[in-house]
C-alpha positions as CSV (number, residue, x, y, z in Angstrom):
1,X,-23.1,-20.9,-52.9
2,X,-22.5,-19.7,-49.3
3,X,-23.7,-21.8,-46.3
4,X,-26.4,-20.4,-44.2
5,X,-24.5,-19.7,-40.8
6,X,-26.8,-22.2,-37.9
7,X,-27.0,-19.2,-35.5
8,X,-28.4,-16.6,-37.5
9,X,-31.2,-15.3,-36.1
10,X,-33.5,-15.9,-39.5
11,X,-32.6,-19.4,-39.3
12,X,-35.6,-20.4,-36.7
13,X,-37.9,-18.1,-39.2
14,X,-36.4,-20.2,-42.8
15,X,-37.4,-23.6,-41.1
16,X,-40.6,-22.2,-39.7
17,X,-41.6,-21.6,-43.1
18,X,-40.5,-24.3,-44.7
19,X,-42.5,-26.9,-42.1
20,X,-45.7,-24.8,-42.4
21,X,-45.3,-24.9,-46.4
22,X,-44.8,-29.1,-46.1
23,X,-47.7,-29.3,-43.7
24,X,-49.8,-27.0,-46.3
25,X,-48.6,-29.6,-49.1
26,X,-49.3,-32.6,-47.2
27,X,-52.5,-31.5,-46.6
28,X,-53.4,-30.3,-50.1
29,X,-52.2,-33.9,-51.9
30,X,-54.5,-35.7,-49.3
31,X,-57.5,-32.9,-49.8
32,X,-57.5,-34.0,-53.5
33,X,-56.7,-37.4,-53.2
34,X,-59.8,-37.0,-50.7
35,X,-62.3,-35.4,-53.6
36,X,-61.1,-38.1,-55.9
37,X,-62.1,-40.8,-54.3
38,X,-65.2,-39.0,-52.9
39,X,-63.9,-39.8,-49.1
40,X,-64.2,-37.6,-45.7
41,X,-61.5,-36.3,-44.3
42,X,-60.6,-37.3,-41.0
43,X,-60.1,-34.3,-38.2
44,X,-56.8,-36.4,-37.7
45,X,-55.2,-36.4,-40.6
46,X,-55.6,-33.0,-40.5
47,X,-54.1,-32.8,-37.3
48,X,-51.4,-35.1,-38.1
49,X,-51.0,-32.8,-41.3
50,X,-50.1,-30.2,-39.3
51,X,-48.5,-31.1,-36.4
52,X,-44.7,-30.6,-38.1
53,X,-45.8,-27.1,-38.2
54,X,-47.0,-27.2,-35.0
55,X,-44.1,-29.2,-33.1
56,X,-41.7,-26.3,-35.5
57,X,-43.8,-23.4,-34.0
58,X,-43.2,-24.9,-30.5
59,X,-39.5,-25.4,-31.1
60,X,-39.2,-21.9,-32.3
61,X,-40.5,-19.9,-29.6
62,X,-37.7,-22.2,-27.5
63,X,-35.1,-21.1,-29.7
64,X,-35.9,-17.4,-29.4
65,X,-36.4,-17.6,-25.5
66,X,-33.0,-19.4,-25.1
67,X,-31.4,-16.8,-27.7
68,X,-32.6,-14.1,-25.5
69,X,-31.2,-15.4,-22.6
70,X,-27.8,-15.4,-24.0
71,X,-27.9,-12.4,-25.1
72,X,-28.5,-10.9,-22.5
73,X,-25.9,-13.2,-20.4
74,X,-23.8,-11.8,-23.1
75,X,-24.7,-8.3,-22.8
76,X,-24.3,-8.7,-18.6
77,X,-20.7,-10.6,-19.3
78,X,-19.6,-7.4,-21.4
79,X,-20.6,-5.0,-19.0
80,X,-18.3,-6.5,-16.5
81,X,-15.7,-7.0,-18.6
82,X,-16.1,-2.9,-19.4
83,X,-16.1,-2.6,-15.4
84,X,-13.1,-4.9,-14.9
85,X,-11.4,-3.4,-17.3
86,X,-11.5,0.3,-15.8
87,X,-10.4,-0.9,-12.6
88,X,-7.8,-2.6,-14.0
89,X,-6.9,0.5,-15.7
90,X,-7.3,2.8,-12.0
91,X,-5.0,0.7,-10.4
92,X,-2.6,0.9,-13.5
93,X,-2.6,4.3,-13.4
94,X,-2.5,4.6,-9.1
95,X,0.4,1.8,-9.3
96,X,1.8,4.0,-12.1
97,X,1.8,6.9,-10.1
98,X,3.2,5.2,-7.3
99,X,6.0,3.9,-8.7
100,X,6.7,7.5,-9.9
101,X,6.7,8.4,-6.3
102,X,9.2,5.9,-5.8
103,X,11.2,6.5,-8.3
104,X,11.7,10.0,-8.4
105,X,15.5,11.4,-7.5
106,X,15.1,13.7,-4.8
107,X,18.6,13.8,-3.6
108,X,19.2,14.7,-7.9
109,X,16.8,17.8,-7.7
110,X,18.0,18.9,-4.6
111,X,21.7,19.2,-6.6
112,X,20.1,21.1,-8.6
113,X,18.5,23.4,-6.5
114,X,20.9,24.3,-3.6
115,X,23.4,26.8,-5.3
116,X,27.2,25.8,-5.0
117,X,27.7,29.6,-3.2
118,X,29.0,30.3,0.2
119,X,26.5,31.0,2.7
120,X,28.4,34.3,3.7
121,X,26.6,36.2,1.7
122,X,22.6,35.3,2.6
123,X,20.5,37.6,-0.1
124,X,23.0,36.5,-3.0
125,X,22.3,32.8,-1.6
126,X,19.1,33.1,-1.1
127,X,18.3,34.6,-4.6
128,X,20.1,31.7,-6.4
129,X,18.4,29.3,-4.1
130,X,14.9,30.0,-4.8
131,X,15.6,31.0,-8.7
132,X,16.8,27.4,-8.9
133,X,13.3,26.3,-7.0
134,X,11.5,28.2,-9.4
135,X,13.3,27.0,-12.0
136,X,12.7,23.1,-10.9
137,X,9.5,23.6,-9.8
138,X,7.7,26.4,-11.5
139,X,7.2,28.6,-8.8
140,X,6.1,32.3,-9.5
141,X,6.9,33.6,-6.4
142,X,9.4,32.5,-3.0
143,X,10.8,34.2,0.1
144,X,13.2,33.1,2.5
145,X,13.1,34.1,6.2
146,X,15.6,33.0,8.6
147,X,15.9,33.1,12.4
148,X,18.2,35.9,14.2
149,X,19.4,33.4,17.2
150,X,20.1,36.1,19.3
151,X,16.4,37.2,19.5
152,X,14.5,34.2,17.9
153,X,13.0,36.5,15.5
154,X,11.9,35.3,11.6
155,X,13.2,38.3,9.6
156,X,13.2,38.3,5.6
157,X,16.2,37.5,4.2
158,X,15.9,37.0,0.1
159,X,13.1,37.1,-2.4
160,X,12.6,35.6,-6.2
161,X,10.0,37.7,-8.0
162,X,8.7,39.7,-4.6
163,X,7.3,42.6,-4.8
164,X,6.3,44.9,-1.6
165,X,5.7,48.5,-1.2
166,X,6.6,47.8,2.9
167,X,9.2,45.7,4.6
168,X,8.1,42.1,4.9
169,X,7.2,41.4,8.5
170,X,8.9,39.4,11.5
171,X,7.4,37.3,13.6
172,X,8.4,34.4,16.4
173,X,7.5,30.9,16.2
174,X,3.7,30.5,17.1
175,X,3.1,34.2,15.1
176,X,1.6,34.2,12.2
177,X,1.0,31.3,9.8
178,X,4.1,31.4,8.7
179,X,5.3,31.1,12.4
180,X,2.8,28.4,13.5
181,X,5.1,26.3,10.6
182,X,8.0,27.0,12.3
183,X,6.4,25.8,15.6
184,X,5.2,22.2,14.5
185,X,8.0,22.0,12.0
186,X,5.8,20.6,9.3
187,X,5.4,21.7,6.2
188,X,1.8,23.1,4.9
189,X,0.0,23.2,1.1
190,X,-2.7,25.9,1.2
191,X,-4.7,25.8,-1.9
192,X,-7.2,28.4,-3.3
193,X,-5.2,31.5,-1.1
194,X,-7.4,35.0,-1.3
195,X,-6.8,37.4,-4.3
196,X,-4.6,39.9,-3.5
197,X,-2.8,38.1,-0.9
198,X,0.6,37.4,-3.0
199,X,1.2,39.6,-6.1
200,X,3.1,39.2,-9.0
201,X,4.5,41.8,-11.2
202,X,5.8,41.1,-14.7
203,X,5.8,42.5,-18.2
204,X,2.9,41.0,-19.1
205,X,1.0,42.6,-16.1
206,X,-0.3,41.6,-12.1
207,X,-0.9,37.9,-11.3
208,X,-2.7,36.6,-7.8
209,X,-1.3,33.0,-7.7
210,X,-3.8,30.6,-5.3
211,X,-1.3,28.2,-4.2
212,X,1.0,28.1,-1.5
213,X,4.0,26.0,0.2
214,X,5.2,26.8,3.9
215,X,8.2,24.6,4.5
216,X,10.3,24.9,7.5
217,X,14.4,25.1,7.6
218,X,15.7,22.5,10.4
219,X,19.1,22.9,12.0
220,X,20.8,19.0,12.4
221,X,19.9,20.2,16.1
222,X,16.0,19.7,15.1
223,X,15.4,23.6,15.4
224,X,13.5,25.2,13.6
225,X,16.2,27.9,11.8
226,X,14.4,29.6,8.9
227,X,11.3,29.6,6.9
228,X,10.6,29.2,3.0
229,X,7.4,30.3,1.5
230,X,6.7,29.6,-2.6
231,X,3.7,30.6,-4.5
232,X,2.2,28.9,-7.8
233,X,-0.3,29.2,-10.6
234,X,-0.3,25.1,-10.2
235,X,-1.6,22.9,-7.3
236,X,1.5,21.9,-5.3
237,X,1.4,18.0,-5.4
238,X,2.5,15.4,-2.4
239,X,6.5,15.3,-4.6
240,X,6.5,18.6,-4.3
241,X,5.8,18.8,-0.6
242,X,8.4,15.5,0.1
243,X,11.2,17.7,-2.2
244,X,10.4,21.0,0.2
245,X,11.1,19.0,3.4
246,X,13.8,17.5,2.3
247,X,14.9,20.8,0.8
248,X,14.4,22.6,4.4
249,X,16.2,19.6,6.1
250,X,19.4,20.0,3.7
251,X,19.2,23.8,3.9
252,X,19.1,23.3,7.8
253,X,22.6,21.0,7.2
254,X,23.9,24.1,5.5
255,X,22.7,27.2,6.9
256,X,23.6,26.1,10.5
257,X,27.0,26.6,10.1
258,X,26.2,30.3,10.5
259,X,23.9,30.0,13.4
């Protein structure tokens, strides 16, 4: 026969019954032995009959108030236990992401990215260049502009998937947005872009990407040289923009040879 487990809940109820069904006994065996003998029955005996019951009645409605209270201690203990245990798992994944940061091989993708080509000829370098971004980084769209020293203008220079019924424009430092990057000589991320503004042509039709990378080219001189623009379907993320300014500073290494 299995044991009845102390702290089930019908355990309070079992001996509840079983002290009001002594005390009904009790009193029943000294009701007749009462009748028998032809004596009154004293309101105390009565009492006495059924103060098991009573003092079990009492002791149940304890039992139930301090099961309630645990429970619900318990319930409270769970809930931060649940709450602890999705921090725990935020900071896992922050820390996780973090260490990704960290981690990551810049100086590998870069290898892969700048094209082992002379820099003689600038559209065959540039086209390799920003294939092998768009290759690394799944960019949809790039253009590289680089500075004519002799009259500090930005003039377009090489293209990966650019499409234009007009010659790109120039502009000087300060001119354009484009320009205003070449200025401060900090890279921008510009999400969410208007439809329309960059198009992309392919077999399977036009595409309006929304995101957009500005990165600047700087000479080991700290001048600002040239200008890369990339497009994406995809948010641009704070790797990418670290791998485009190192990108711009090793293209600036390279590139101001012919300056």
């Amino acid at each position: 026969m299995k044991p009845i487990n102390p702290t089930n809940r019908f355990v309070p109820v079992i001996v509840l019954v079983l002290l009001l069904a002594t005390s009904l006994l009790v009193f029943s065996l000294i009701y007749n032995t009462a009748l028998e003998t032809g004596q009154k029955i004293s309101p105390w005996i009565i009492g006495l009959c059924l103060l098991p019951f009573l003092f079990g009645l009492w002791f149940y409605f304890i039992v139930v108030k301090q099961r309630n209270l645990i429970d619900g201690l318990q319930a409270q203990i769970e809930l931060l236990k649940a709450q602890v245990e999705s921090f725990m798992k935020s900071q896992k994944k922050e820390t996780t992401q973090e260490i990704r940061k960290e981690t990551l091989d810049y100086k590998k993708l870069l290898e892969k990215i700048i094209p082992n080509l002379p820099t003689d000829d600038i559209v065959k370098y540039g086209e390799a260049l920003l294939a092998n971004v768009a290759k690394t980084a799944e960019i949809v769209q790039g253009q590289l502009y680089l500075k004519n020293s002799q009259t500090d203008v930005f003039s377009f220079k090489a293209g990966y998937a650019f499409f234009s019924e007009t010659t790109p424009p120039e502009y000087r430092e300060g001119e354009t947005l484009a320009g205003q990057v070449a200025k401060n000589q900090k890279l921008i991320n510009i999400d969410n872009i208007p439809e329309g503004y960059i198009t992309i042509l392919s077999g399977l039709g036009k595409g309006s990407p929304k995101h957009l990378i500005i990165a600047p080219i700087i000479s080991t001189e700290n001048t600002t040289i040239g200008i890369i623009e990339l497009a994406s379907f995809k948010p641009f993320t704070s790797e990418h923009e670290e791998l485009f300014s190192q990108l711009g500073r090793k293209l600036g290494e390279i590139l101001s040879v012919n300056q």
